[in-house]
C-alpha positions in Angstrom: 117.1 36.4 93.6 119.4 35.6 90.4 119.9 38.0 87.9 119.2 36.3 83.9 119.7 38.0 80.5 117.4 35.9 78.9 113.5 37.1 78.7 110.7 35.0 77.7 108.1 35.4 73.9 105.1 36.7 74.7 102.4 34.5 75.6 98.5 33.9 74.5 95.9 34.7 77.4 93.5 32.5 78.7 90.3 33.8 78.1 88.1 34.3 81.5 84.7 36.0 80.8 82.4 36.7 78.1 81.5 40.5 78.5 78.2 42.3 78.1 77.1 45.2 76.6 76.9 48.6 78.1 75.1 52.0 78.3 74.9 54.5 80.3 72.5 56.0 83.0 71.2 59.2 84.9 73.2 59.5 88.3 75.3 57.6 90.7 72.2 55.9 92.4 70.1 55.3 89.0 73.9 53.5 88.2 73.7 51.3 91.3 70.4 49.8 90.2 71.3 49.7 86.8 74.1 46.8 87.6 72.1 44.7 88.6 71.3 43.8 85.0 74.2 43.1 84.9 73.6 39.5 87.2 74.9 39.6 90.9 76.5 35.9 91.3 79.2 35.6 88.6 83.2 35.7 88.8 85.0 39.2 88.8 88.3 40.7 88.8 89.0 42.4 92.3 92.8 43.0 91.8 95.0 42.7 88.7 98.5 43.4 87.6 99.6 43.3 84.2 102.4 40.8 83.3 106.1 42.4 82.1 109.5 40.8 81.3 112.1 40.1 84.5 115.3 39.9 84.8 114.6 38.5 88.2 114.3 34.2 88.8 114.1 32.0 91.7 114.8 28.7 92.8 114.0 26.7 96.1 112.3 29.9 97.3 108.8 31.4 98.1 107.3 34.7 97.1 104.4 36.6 98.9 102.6 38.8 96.8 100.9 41.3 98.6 97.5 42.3 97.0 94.9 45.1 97.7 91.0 43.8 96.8 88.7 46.0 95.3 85.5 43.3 95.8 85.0 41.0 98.5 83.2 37.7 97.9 83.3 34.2 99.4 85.5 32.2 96.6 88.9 33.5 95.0 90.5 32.5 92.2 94.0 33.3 90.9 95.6 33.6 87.4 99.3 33.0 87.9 101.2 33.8 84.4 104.1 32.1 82.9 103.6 34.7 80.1 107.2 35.9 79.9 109.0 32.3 81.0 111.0 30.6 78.4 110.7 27.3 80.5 107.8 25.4 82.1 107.4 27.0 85.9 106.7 24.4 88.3 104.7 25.7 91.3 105.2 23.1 94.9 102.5 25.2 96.9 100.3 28.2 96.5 98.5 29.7 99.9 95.8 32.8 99.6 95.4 34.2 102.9 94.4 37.5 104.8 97.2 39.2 105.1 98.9 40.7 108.5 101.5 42.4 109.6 104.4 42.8 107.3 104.6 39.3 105.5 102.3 37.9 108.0 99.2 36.4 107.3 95.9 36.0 109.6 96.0 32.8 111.4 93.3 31.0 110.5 93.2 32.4 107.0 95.6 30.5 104.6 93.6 28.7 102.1 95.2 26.1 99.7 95.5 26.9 96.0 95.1 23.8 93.6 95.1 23.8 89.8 92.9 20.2 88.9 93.0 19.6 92.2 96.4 19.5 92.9 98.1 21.2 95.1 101.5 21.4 92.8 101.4 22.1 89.1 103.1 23.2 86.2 102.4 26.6 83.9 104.2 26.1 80.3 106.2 28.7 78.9 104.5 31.5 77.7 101.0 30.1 79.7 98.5 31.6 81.9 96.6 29.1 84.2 93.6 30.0 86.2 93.5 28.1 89.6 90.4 26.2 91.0 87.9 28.2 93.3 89.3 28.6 97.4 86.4 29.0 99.4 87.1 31.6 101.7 85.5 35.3 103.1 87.8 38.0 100.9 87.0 41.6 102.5 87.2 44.5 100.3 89.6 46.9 100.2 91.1 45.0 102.0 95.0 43.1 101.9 95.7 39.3 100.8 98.8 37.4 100.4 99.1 35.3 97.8 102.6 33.0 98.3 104.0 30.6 95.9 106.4 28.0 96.6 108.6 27.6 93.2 111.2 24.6 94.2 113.0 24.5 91.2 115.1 26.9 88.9 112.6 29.3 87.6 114.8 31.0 84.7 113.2 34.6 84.1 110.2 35.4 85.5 107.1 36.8 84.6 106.5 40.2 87.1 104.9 43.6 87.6 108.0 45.9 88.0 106.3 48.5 90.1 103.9 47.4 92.6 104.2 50.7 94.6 104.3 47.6 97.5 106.2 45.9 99.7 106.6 42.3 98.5 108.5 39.2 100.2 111.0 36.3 99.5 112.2 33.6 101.2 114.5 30.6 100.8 112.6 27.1 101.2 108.8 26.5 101.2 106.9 28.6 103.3 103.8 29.8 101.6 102.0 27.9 104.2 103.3 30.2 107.3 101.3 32.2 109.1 104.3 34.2 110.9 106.7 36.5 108.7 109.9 35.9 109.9 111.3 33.5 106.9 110.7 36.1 104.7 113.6 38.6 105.1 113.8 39.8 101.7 111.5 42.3 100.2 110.7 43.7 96.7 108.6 46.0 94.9 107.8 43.8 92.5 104.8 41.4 92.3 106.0 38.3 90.6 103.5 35.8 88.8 99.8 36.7 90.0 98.3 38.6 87.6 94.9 38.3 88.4 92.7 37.6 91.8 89.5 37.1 90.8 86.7 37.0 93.0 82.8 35.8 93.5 81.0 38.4 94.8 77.2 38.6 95.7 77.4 42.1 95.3 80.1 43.1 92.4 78.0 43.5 89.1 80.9 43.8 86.8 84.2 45.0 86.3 86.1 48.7 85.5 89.5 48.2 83.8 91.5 50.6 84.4 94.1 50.5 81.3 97.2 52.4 80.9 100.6 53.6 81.9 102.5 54.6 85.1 99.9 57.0 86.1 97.3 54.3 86.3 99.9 51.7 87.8 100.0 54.8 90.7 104.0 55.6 90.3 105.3 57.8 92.6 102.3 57.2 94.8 102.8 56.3 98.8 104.3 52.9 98.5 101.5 50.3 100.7 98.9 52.8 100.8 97.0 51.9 97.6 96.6 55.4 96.6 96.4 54.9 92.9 94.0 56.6 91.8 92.2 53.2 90.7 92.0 52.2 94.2 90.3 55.7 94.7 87.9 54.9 92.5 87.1 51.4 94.3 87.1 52.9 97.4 84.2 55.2 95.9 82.0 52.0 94.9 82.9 50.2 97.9 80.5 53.2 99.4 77.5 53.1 97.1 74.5 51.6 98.5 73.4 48.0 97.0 75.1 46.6 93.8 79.3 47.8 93.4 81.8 47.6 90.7 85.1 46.0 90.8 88.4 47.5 89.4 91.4 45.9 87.8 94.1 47.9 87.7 96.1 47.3 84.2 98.8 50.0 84.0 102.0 49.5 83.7 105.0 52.3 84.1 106.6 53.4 80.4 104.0 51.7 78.8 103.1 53.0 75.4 100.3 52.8 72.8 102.2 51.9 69.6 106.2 49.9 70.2 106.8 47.6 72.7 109.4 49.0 75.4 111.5 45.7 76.7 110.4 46.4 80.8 108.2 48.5 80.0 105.9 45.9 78.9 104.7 45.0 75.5 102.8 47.9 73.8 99.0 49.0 74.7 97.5 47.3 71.7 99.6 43.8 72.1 98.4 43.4 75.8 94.9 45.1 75.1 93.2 41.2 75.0 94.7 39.7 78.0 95.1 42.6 80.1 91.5 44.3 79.5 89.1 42.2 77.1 89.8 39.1 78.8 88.9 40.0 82.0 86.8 38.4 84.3 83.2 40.3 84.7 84.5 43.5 82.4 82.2 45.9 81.7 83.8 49.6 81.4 87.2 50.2 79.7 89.1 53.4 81.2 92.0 54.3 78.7 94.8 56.6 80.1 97.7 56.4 78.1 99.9 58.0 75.1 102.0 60.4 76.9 105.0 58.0 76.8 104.9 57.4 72.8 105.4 61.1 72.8 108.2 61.4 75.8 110.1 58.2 74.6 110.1 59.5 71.1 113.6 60.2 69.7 115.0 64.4 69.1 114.9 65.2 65.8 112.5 62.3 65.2 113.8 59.2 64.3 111.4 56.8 62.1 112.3 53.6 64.2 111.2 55.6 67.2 109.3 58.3 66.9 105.6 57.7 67.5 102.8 60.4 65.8 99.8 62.0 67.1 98.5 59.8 64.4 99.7 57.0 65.1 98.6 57.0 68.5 95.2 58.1 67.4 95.0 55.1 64.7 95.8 53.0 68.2 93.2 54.3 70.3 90.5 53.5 67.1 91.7 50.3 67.1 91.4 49.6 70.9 88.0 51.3 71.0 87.1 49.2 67.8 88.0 45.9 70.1 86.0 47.2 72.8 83.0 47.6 71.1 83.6 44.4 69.2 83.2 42.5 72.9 80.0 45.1 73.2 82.4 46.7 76.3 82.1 50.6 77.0 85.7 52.1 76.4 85.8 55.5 78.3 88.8 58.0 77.1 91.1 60.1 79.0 93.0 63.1 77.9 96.5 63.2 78.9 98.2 65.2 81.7 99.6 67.8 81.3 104.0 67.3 81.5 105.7 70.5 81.4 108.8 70.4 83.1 109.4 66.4 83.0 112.5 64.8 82.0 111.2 63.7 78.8 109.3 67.0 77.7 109.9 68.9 74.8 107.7 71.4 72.4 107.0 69.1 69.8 106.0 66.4 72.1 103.3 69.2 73.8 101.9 69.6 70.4 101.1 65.9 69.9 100.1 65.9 73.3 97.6 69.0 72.1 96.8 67.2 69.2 95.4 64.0 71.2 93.2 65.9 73.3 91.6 67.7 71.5 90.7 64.6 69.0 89.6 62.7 72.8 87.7 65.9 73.2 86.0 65.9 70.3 86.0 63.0 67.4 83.1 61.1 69.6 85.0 58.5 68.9 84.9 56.9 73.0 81.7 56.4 74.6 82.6 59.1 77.1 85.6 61.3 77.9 87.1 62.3 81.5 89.2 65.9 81.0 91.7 64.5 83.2 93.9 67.0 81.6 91.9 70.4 83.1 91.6 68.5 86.0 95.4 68.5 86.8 96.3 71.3 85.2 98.1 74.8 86.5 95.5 77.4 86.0 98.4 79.8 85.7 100.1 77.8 83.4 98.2 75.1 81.2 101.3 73.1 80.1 102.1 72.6 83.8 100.7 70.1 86.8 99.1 71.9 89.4 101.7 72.0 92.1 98.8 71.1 94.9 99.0 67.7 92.9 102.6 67.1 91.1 104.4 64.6 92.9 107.8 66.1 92.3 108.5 65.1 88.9 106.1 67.1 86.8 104.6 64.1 85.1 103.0 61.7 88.3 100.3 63.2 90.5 100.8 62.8 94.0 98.5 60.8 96.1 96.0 63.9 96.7 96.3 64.4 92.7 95.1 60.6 92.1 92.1 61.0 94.6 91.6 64.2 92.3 91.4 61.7 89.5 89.3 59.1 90.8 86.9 62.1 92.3 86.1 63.1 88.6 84.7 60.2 87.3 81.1 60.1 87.0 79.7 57.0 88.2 76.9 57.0 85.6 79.8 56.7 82.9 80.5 52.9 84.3 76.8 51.6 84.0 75.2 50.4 81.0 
């Protein structure tokens, strides 16, 4: 890979779905049944990762994104993004397949990817493009590899920074092979799929999952797909009858208000294409603001230091584009940080400040107390150490099961 300076404009989604209203119901089996209003043969999003600024480009090479499912169905379709590209990206090849061992794939398994039917296409600059249908058996919870042959100079490309998975690159085409050994180089970076979207007999809709690092499932086991969003799929994969996907939309230093350069652009820039837009959404879950505190400059500095106001005014704005779509927007209260690299006392009072108003102004159609959750119960400012990671900001991977465990299924039905 080739290191640029240049970064692409951001880009205008492509709209996907129409989305339905939502309510919500008694208990997790009275939920079940309840989805099936929602119709049981339309498109939804079974994996998702929300598109940043790279450094990175490529040229004569192929990258293998690996990809968790949430949904299984019997057609795939893929969004790759050109969002952040300042030139047209011109793909030779795109394979979905099964995926195997390392950057193997399941013989048998490769399916061809074609845009209009053909099998190499362009995406201009600052362009989303959603492929035709593959017809192929996608298990859930389960891994796919999704390889694109990009034969020319790519300039910067469009990525996820932290996949919290092992990705692969190699020089010429290959995102036909079924073996792994031309791909030698790895990253932790997914780089153009944004979305794999899937037809499912039995997903009734789809739970984004929109936020910051601790939704994207930083310092969580890297190839385990222990975010705590995967949790939480792994939970409706279990009910009996009609499921949920989930489309995980966090992204590491993301913040609510000001646009971070890798970090991706800010919460209520990407809010359209990265939660309304998606394919089969029902439920929004909204995790995010700690960062806008954290980032902000000490003593405050008006270019960069975000408010507990400010934040708030964010949130009614996101909930007021939710609601616009007639889409549930569930709200989170934010972990507790004590002890992180970014904490300080004033940025614990906005913290304070934000909770309680998620608490209490009514203003989200429900609320998950992540924060008492996660907490110390010796000291309330603190992680609990059973679920810190290390760092005193990310769970660990028992800490985002802990997370996924306290959502209330009823709050996802309408």
């Amino acid at each position: 890979m080739k290191i640029l300076t240049r970064f692409g404009l951001f880009g205008a989604a492509v709209p996907l779905a129409v989305a339905a209203g939502t309510s919500a119901a008694g208990n997790a089996a009275s939920a079940a049944g309840s989805w099936q209003n929602f119709g049981r043969s339309g498109w939804v999003t079974s994996w998702s990762a929300s598109p940043q600024r790279s450094a990175a480009s490529f040229d004569d090479q192929t990258v293998r994104d690996i990809v968790f499912t949430s949904v299984g169905g019997d057609e795939v379709r893929l969004v790759l993004s050109n969002v952040f590209g300042i030139t047209p990206l011109q793909v030779g090849r795109a394979t979905v397949a099964v995926s195997g061992s390392g950057a193997a794939v399941v013989p048998g398994t490769v399916g061809q990817v074609t845009v209009a039917g053909s099998a190499s296409f362009q995406i201009p600059a600052g362009a989303q493009m959603l492929t035709d249908p593959v017809r192929m058996r996608v298990p859930a919870l389960h891994d796919l590899a999704v390889s694109l042959y990009l034969p020319d100079q790519t300039g910067a490309a469009t990525n996820h920074s932290d996949a919290q998975q092992v990705n692969w690159v190699s020089a010429g085409d290959h995102a036909a092979d079924t073996g792994g050994g031309a791909f030698t180089t790895e990253t932790q970076s997914w780089y153009y799929v944004s979305d794999l979207i899937v037809r499912s007999p039995r997903a009734a809709g789809t739970v984004v999952a929109f936020g910051d690092s601790i939704t994207d499932g930083f310092q969580s086991t890297v190839g385990a797909n222990a975010r705590w969003p995967n949790d939480l799929a792994r939970r409706l994969d279990a009910l009996h009858g009609p499921t949920l996907s989930v489309a995980d939309e966090g992204i590491s230093g993301n913040r609510i208000v000001p646009d971070t350069l890798h970090r991706g652009v800010s919460a209520l820039a990407r809010f359209e294409r990265d939660a309304l837009d998606q394919a089969g959404v029902r439920t929004i879950i909204l995790l995010e603001g700690i960062n806008d505190f954290g980032f902000s400059a000490t003593p405050p500095n008006p270019l960069t230091d975000v408010s507990a106001g400010q934040v708030i005014a964010g949130y009614q704005q996101l909930i007021a584009q939710a609601h616009a779509r007639g889409l549930k927007i569930i709200g989170a209260t934010l972990l507790p940080f004590k002890g992180a690299g970014y904490y300080t006392v004033a940025a614990e009072a906005k913290r304070e400040a934000v909770n309680d108003w998620i608490r209490h102004s009514g203003a989200f159609d429900a609320v998950i107390d992540f924060d008492r959750l996660i907490r110390d119960p010796s000291d309330p400012l603190t992680m609990n150490p059973a679920y810190d990671s290390g760092d005193h900001l990310h769970p660990n991977d028992a800490g985002y099961q802990v997370l996924a465990n306290a959502i209330n299924l009823n709050m996802l039905s309408r």
